[in-house]
matplotlib code that plots the C-alpha trace (Angstrom):
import matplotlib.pyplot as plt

x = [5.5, 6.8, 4.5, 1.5, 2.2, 2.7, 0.1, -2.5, -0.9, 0.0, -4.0, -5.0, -2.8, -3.9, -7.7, -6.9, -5.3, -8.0, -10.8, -11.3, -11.2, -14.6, -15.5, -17.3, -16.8, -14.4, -15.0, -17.4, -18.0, -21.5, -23.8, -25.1, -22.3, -23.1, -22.6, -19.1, -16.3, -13.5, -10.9, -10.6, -7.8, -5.1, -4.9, -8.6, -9.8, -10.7]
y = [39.6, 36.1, 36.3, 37.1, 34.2, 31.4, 32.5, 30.8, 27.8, 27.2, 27.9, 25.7, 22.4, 23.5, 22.9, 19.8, 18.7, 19.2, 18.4, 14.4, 15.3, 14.8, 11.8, 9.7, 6.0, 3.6, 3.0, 0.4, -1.3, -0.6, -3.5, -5.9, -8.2, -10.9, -9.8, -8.5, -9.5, -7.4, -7.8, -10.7, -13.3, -13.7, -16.0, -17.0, -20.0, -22.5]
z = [-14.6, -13.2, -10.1, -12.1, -14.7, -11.8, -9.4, -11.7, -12.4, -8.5, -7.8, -10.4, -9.3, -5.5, -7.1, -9.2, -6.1, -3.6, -6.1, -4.8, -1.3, 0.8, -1.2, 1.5, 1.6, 0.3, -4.2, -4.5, -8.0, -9.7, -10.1, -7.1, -5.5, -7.3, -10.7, -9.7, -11.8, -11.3, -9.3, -10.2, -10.1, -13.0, -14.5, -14.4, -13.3, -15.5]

ax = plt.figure().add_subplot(projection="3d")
ax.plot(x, y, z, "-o")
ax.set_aspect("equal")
plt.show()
């Protein structure tokens, strides 16, 4: 009863686990460049 209760849960944090791979490219933030506030410096300039 033990194996059938944590076969499930071990699937399911293998699939939340695997789920971001074959993302291509590095995160870029929306917007053109330009526009592009974040990251940005703390404090901020004045």
């Amino acid at each position: 009863m033990k194996r059938v209760m944590v076969t499930p849960i071990l699937l399911g944090c293998l699939l939340l686990a695997l789920a971001d791979c074959g993302k291509k490219g590095s995160p870029e933030a929306p917007g053109p460049a330009d526009r592009i506030i974040f990251p940005r410096s703390y404090p901020a300039p004045d």
